[in-house]
The first five atom37 places (N, CA, C, CB, O) and aatype in JSON, in Angstrom:
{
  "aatype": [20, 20, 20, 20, 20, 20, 20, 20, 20, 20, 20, 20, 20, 20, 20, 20, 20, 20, 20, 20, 20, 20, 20, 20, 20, 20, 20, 20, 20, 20, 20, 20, 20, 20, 20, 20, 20, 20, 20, 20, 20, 20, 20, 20, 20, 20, 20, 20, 20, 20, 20, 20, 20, 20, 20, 20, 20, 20, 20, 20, 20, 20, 20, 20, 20, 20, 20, 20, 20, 20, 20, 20, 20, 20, 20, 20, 20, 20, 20, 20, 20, 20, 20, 20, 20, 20, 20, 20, 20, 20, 20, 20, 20, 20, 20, 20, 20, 20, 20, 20, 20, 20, 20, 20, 20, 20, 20, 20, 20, 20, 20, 20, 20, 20, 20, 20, 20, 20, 20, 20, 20, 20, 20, 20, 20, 20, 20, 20],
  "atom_mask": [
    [1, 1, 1, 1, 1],
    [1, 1, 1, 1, 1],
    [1, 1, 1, 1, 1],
    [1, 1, 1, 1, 1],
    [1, 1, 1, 1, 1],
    [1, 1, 1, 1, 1],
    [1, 1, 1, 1, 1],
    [1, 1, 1, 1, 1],
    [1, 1, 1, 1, 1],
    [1, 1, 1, 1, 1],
    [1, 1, 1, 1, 1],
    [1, 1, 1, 1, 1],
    [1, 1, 1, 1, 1],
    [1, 1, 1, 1, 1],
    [1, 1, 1, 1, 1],
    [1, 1, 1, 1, 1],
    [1, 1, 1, 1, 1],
    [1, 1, 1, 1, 1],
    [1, 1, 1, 1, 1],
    [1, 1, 1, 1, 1],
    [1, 1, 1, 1, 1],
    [1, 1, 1, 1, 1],
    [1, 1, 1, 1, 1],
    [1, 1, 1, 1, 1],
    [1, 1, 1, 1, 1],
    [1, 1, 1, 1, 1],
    [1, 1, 1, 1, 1],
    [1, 1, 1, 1, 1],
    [1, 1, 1, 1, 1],
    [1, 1, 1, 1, 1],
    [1, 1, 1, 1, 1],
    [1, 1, 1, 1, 1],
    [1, 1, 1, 1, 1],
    [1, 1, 1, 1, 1],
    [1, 1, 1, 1, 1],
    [1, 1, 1, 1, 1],
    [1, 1, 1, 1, 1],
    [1, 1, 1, 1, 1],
    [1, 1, 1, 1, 1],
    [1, 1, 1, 1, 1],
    [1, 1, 1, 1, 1],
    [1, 1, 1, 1, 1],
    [1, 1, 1, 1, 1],
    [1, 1, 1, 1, 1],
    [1, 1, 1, 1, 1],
    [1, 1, 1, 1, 1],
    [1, 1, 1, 1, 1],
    [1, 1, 1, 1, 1],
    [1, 1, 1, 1, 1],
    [1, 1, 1, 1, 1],
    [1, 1, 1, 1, 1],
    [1, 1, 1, 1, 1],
    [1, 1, 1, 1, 1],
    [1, 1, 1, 1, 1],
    [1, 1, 1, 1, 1],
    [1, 1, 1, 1, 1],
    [1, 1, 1, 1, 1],
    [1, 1, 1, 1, 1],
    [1, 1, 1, 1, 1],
    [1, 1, 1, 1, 1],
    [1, 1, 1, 1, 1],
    [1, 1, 1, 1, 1],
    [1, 1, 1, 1, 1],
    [1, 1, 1, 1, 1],
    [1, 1, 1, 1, 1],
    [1, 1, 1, 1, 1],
    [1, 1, 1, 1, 1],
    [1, 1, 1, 1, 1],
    [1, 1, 1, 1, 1],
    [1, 1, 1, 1, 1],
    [1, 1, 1, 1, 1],
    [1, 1, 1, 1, 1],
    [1, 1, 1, 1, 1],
    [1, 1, 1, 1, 1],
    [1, 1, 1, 1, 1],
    [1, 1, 1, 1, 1],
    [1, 1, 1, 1, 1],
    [1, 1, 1, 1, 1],
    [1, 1, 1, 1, 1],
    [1, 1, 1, 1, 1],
    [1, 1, 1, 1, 1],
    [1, 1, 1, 1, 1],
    [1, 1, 1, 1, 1],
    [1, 1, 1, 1, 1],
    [1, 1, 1, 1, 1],
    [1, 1, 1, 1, 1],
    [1, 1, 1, 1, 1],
    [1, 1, 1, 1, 1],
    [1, 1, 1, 1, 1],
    [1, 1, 1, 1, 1],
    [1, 1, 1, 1, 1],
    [1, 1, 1, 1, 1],
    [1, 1, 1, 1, 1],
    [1, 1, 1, 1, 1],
    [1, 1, 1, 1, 1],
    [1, 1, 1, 1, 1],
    [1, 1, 1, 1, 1],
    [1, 1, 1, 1, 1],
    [1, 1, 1, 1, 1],
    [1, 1, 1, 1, 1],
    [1, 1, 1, 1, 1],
    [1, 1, 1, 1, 1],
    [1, 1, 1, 1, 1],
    [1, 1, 1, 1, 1],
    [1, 1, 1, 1, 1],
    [1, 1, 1, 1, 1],
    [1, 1, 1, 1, 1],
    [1, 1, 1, 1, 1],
    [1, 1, 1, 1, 1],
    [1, 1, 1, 1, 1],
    [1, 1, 1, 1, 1],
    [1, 1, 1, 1, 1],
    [1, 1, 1, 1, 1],
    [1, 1, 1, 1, 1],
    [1, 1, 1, 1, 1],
    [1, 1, 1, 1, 1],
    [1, 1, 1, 1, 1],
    [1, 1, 1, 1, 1],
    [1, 1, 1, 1, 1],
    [1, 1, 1, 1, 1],
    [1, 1, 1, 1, 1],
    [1, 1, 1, 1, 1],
    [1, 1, 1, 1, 1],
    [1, 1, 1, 1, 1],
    [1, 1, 1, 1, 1],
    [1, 1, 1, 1, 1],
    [1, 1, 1, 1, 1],
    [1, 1, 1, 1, 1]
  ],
  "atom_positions": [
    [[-36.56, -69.48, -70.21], [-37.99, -69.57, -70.35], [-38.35, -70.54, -71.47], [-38.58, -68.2, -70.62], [-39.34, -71.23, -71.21]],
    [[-37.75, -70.77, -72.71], [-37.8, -71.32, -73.76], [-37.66, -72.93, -73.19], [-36.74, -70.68, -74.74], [-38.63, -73.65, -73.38]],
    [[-36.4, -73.52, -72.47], [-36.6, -74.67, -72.31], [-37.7, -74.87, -71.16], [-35.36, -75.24, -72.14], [-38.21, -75.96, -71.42]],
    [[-38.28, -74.36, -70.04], [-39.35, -74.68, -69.22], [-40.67, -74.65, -69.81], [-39.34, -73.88, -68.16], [-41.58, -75.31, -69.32]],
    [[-40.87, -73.8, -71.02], [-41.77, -73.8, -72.11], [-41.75, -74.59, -72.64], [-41.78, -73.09, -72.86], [-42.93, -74.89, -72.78]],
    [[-40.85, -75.64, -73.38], [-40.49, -76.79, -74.03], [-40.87, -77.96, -72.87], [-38.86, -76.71, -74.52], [-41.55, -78.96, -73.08]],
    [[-40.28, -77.58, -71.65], [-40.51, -79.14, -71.49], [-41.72, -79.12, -70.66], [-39.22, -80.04, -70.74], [-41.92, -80.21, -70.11]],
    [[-42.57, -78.23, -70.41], [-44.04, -78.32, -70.68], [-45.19, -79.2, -71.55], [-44.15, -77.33, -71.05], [-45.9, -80.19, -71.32]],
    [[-44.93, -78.04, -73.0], [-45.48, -78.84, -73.71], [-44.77, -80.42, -73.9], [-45.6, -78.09, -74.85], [-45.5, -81.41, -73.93]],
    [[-43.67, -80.5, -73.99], [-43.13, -81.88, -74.13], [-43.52, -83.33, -73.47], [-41.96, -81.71, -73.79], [-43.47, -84.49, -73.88]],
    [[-43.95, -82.68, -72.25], [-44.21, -84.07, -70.3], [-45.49, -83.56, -70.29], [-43.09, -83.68, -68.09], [-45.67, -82.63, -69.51]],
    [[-46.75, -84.05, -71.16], [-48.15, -83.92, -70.93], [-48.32, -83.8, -69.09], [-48.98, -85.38, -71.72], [-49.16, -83.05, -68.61]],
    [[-47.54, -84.52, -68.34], [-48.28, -84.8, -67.07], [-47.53, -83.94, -66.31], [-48.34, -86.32, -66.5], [-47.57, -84.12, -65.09]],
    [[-46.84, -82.99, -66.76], [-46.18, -82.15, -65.56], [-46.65, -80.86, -65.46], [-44.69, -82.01, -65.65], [-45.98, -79.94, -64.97]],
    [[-48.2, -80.7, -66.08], [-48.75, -79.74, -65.43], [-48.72, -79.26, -64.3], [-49.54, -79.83, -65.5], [-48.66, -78.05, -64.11]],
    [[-48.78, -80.51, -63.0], [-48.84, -79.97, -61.72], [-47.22, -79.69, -60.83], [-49.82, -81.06, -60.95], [-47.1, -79.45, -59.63]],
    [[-46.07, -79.82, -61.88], [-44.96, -79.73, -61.34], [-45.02, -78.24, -61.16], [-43.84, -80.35, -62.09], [-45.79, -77.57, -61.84]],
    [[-43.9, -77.51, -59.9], [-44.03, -76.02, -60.2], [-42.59, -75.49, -61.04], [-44.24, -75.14, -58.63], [-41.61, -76.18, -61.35]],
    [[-42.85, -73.94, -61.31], [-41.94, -73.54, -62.25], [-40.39, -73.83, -62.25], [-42.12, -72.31, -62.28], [-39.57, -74.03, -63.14]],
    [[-40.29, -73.75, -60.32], [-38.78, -73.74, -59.84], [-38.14, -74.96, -60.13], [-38.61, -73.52, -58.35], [-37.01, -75.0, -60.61]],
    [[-39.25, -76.6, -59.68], [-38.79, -77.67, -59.78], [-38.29, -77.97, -61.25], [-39.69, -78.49, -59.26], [-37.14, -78.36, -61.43]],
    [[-39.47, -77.7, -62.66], [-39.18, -77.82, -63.56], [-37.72, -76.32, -64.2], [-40.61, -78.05, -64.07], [-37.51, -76.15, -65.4]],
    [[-37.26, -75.81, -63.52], [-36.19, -74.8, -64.01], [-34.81, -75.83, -63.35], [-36.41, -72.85, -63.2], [-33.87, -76.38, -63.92]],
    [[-35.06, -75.78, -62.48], [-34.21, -77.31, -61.56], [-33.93, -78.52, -62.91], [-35.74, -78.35, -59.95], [-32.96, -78.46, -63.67]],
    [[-34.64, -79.2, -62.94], [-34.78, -80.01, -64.18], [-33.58, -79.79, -65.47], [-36.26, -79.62, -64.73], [-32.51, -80.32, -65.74]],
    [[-34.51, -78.59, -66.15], [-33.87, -78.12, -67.55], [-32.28, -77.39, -67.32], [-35.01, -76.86, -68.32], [-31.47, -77.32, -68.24]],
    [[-32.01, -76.9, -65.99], [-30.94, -75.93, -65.76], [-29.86, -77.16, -65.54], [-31.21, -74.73, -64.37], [-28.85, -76.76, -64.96]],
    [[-29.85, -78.27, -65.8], [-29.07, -79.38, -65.42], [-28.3, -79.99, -66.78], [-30.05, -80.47, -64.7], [-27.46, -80.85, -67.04]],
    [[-29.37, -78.69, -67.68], [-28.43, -79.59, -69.4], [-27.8, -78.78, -69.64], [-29.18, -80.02, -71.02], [-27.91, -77.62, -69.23]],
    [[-26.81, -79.3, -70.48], [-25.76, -78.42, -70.81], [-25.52, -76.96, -71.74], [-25.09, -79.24, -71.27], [-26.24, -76.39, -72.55]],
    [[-24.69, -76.77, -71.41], [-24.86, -75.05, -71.32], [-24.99, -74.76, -73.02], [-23.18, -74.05, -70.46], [-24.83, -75.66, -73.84]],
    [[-25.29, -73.5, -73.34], [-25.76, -72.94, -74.21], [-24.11, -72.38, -74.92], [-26.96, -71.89, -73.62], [-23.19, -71.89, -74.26]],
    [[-24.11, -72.66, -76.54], [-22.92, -72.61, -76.88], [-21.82, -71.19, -76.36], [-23.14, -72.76, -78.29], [-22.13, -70.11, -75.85]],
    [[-21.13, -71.48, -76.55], [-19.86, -70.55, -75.51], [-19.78, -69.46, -76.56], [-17.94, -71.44, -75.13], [-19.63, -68.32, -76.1]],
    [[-19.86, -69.6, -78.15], [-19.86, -68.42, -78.65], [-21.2, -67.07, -78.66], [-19.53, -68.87, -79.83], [-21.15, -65.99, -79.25]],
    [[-22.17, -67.56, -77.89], [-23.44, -66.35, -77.24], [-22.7, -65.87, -76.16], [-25.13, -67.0, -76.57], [-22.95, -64.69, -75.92]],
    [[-21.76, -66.44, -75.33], [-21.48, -65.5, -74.03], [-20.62, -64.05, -74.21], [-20.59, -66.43, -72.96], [-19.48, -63.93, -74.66]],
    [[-21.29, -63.26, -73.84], [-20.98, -61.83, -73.81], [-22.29, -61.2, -74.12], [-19.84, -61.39, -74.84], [-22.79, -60.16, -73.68]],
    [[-22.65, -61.88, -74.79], [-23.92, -61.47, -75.76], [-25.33, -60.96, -74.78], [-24.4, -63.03, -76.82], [-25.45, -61.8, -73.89]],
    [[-26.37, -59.91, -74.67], [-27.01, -59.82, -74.16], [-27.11, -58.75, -72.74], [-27.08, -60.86, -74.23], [-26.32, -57.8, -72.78]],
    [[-27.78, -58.81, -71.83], [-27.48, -57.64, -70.86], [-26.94, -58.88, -69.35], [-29.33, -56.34, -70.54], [-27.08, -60.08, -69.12]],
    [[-26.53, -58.11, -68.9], [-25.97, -59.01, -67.55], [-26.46, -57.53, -66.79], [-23.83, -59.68, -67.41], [-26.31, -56.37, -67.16]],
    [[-27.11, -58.09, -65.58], [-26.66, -57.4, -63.76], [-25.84, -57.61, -62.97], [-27.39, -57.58, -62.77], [-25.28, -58.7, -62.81]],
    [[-25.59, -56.43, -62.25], [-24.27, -56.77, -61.09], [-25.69, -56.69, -60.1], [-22.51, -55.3, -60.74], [-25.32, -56.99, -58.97]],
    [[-26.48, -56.54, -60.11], [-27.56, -56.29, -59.25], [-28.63, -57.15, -58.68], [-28.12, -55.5, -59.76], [-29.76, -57.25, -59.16]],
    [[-28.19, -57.77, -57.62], [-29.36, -59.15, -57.04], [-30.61, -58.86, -57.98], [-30.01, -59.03, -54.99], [-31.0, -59.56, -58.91]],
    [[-31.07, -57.85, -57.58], [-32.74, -57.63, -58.1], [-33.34, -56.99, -59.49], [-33.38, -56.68, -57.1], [-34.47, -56.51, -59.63]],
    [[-32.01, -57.15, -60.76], [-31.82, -57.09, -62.08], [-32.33, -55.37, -61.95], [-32.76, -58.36, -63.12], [-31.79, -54.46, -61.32]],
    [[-33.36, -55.35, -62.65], [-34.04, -54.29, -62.98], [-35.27, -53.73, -62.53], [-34.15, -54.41, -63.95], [-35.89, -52.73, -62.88]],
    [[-35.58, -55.0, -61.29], [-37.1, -54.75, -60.78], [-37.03, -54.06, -59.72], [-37.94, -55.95, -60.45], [-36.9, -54.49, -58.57]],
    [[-37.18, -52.14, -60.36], [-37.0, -51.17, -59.27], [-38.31, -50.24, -59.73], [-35.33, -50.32, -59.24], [-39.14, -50.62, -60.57]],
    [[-38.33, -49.11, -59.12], [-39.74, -48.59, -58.78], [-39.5, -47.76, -60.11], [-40.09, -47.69, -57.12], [-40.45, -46.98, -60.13]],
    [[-38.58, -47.49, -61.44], [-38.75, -47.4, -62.24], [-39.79, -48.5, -63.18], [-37.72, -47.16, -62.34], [-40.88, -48.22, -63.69]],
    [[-39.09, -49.73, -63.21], [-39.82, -50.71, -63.51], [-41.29, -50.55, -63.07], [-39.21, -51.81, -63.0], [-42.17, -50.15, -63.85]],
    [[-41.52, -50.89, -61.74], [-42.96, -50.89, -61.4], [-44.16, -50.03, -62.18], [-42.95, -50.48, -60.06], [-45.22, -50.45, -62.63]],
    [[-43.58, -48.54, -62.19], [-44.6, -47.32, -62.82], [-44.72, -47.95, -64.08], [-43.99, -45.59, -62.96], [-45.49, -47.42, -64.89]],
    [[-44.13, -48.94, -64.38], [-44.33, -49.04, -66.33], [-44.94, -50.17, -65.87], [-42.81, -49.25, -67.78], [-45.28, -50.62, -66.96]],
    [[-45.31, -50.92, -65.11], [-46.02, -52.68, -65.06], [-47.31, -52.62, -64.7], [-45.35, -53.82, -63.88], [-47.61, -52.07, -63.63]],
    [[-48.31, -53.18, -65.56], [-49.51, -53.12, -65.44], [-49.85, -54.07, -63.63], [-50.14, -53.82, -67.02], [-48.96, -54.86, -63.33]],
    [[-50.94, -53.96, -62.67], [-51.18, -54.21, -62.0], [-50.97, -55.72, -61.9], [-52.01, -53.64, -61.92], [-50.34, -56.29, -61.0]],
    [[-51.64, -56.36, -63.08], [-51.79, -58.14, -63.29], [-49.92, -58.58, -62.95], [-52.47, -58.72, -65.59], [-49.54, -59.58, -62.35]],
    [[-49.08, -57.54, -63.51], [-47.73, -57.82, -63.49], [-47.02, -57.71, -61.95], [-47.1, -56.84, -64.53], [-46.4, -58.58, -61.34]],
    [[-47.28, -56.46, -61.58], [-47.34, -55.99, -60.24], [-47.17, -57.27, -59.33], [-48.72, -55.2, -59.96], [-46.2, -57.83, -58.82]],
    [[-48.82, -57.52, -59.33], [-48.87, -58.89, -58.28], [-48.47, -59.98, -58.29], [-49.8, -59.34, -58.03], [-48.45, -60.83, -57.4]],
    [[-47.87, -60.0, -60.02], [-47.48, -61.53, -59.95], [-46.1, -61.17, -59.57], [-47.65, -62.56, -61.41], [-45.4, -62.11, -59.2]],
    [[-45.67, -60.23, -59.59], [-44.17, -59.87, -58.27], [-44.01, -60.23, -57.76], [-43.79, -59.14, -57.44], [-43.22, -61.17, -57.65]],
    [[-45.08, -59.44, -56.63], [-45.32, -59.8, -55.26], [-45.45, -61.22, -54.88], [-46.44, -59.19, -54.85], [-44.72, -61.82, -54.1]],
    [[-46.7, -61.77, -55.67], [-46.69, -63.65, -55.23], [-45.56, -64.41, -55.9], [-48.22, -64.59, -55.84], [-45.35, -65.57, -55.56]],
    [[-45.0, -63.95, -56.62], [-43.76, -65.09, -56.81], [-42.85, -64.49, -55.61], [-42.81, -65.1, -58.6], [-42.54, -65.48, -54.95]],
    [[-42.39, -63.57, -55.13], [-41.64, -63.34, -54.26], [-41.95, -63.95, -52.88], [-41.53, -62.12, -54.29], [-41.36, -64.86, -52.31]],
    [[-42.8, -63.37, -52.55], [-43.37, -63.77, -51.44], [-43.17, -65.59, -51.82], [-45.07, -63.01, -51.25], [-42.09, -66.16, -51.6]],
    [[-43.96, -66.06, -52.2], [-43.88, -67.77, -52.37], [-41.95, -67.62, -52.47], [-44.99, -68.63, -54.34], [-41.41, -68.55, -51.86]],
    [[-41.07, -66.76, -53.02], [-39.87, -67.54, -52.92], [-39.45, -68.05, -51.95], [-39.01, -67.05, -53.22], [-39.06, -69.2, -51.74]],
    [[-39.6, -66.48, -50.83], [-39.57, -66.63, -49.5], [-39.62, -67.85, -48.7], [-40.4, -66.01, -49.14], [-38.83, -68.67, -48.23]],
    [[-41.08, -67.59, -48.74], [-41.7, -68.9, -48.38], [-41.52, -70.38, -48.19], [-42.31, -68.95, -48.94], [-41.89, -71.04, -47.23]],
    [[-40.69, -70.91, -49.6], [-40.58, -72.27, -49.94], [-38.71, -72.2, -50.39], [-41.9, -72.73, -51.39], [-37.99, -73.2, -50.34]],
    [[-38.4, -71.29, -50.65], [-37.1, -71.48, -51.02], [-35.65, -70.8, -50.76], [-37.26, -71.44, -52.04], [-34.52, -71.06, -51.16]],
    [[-36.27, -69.7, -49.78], [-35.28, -69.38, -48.93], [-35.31, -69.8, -47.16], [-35.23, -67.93, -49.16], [-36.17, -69.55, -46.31]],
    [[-34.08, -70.47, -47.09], [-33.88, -71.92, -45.53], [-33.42, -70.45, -44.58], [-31.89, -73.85, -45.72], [-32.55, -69.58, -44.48]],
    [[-34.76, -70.96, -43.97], [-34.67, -70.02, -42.29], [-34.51, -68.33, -42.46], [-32.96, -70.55, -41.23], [-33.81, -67.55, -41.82]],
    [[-35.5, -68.06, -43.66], [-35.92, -66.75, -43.49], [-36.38, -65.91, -42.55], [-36.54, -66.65, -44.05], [-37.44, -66.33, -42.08]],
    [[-35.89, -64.53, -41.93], [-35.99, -63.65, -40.65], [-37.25, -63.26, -40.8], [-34.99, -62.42, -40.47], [-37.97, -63.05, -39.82]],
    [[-37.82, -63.08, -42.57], [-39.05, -61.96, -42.21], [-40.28, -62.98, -42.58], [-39.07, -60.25, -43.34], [-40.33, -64.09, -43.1]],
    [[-40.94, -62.32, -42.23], [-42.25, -63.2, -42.7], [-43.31, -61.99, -42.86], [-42.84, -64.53, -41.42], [-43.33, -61.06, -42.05]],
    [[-44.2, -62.05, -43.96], [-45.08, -61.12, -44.13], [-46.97, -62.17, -44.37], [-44.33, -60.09, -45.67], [-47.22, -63.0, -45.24]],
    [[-47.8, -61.75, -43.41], [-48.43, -62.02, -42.94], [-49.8, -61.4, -43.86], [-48.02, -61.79, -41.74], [-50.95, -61.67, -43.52]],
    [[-49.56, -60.79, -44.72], [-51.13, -59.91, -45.75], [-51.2, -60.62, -47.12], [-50.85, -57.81, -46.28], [-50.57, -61.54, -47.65]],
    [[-51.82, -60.13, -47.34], [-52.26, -60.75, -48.69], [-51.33, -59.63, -49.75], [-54.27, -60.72, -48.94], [-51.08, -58.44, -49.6]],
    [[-50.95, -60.69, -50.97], [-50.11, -60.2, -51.59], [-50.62, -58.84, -52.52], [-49.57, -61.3, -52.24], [-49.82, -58.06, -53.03]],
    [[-51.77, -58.75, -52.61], [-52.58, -57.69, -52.85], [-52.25, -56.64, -52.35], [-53.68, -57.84, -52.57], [-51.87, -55.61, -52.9]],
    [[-52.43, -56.96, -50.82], [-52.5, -55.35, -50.08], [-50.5, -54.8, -50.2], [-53.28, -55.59, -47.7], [-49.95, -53.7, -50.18]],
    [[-50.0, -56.14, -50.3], [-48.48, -55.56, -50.43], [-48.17, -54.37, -51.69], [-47.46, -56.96, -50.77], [-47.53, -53.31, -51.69]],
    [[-48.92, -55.09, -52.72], [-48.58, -54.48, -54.17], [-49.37, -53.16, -53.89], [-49.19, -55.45, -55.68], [-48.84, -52.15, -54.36]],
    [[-50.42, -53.0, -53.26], [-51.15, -51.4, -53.02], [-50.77, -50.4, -52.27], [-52.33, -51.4, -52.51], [-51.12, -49.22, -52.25]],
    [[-49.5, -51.41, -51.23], [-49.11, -50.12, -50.44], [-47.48, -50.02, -51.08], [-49.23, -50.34, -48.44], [-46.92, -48.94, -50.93]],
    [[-46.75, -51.08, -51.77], [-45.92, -50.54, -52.8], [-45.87, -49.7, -53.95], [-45.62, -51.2, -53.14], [-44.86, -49.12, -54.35]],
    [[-47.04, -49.66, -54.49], [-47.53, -48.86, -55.4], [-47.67, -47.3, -54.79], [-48.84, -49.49, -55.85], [-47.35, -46.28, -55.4]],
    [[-48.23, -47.36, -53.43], [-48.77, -46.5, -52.93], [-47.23, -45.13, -52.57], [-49.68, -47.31, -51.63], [-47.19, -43.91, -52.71]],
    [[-45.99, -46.38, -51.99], [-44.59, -45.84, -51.76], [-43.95, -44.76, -53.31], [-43.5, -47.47, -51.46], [-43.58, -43.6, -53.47]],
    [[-44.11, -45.89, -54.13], [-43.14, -45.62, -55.5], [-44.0, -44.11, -55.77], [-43.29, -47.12, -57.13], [-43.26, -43.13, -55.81]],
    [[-44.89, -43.94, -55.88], [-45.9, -43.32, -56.33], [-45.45, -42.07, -55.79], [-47.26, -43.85, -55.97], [-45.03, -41.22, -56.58]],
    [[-45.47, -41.76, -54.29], [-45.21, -41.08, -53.39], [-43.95, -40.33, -53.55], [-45.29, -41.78, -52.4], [-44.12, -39.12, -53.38]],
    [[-42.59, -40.72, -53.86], [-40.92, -40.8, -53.76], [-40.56, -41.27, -55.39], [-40.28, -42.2, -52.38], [-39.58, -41.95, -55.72]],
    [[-41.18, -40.95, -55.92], [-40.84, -41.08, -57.4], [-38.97, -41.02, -57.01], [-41.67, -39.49, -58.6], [-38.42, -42.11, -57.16]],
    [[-38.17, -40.01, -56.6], [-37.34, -40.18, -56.64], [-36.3, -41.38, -56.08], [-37.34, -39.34, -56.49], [-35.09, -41.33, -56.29]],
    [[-36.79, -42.16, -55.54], [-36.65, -43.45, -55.27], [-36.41, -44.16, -56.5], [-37.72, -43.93, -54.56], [-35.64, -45.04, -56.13]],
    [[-36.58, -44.3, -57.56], [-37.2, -44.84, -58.61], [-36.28, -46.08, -58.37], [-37.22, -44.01, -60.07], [-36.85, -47.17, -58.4]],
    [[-35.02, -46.08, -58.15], [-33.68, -46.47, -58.69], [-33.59, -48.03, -57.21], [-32.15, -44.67, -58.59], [-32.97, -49.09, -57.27]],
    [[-34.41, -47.53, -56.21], [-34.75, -48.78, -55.22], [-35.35, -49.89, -55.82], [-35.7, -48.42, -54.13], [-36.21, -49.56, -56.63]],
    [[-35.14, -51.32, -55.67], [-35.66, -52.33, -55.9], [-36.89, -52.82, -55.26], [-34.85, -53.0, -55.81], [-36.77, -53.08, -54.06]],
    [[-37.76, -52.96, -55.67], [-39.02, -53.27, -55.16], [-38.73, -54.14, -54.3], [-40.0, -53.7, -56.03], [-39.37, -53.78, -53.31]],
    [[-38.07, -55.23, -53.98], [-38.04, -56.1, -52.85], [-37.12, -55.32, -51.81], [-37.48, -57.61, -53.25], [-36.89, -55.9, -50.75]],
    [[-36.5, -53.94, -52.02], [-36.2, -53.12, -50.99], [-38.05, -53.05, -50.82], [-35.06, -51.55, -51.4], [-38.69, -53.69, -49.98]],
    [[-38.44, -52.41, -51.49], [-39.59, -51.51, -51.1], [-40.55, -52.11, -49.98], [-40.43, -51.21, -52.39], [-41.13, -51.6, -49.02]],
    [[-40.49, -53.6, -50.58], [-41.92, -54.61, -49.86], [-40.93, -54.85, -48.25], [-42.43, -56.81, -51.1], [-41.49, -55.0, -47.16]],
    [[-39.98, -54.84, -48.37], [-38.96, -55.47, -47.1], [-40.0, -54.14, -46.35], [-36.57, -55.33, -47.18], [-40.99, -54.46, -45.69]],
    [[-39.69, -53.0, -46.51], [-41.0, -51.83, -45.57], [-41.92, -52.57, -44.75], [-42.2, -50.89, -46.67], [-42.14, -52.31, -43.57]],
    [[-42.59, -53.72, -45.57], [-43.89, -53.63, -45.19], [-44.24, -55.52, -44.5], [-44.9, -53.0, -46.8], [-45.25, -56.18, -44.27]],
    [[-42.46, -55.81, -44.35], [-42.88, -56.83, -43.43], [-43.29, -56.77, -42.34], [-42.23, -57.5, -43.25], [-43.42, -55.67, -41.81]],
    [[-43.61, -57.96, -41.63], [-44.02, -58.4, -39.96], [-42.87, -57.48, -38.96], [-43.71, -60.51, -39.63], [-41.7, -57.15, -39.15]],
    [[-43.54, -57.31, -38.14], [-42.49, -56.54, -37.32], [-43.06, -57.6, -35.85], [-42.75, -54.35, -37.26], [-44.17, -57.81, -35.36]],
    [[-41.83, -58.02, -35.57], [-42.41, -58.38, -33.96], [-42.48, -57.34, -32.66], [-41.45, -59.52, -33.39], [-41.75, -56.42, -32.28]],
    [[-43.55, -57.85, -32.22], [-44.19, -57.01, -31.24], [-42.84, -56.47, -29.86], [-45.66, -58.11, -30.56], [-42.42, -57.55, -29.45]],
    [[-42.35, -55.71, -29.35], [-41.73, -55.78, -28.97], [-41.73, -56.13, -27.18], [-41.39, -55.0, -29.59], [-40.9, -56.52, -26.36]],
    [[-43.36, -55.69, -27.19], [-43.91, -55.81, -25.81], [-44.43, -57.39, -25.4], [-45.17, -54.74, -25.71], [-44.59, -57.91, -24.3]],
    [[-44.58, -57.78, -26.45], [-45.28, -59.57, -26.43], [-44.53, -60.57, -26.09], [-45.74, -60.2, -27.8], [-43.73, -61.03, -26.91]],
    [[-44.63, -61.08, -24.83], [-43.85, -62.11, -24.44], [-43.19, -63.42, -25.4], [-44.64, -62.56, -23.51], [-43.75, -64.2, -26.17]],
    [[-42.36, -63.35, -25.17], [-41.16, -64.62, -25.85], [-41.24, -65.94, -25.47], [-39.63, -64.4, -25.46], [-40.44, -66.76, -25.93]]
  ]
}
């Protein structure tokens, strides 16, 4: 975060670049000294910590910006994605909220388990 923060303020004109291109960019310099490695928390877990524990503690503003960065990952940066979700990223975060809320004991599921629920389903009767 520190160098995409840096080279922000640094390139007056790359306001309109987006976060991924400019992480692309900075993730190309060389690595961070070898005596920090160990140091810090690591996941064995695709989806780190963002589980329906997480969620109950994230204010709404946080919530959605979940949902729309995910959704946009989808979208733009995963090649020949199966699902596609068709609502507004709003109504995703209200009926995820609505799940976690419900199954508290879930807690330990990853929210992008949770939203996978509430993709597109194709019709099964609708011609091909």
């Amino acid at each position: 975060m520190d160098k995409i923060d840096k080279f922000y303020k640094s390139h007056s004109g790359s306001a309109s670049l987006n976060v991924i291109d400019v992480w692309r960019k900075v993730g190309n310099e060389p690595e961070a000294d070898e005596a920090a490695e160990g140091q810090g928390e690591t996941w064995k877990n695709a989806h780190w910590y963002l589980n329906g524990d997480w969620w109950m503690q994230a204010g709404e503003a946080e919530q959605l910006g979940f949902v729309e960065g995910y959704l946009w990952c989808l979208r733009t940066q995963v090649p020949a994605t199966t699902e596609s979700y068709s609502g507004s990223a709003d109504s995703y975060r209200r009926r995820i909220d609505a799940f976690v809320r419900a199954h508290p004991k879930q807690g330990n599921e990853a929210v992008a388990v949770t939203l996978r629920r509430y993709r597109d389903h194709e019709d099964a009767t609708a011609p091909k």
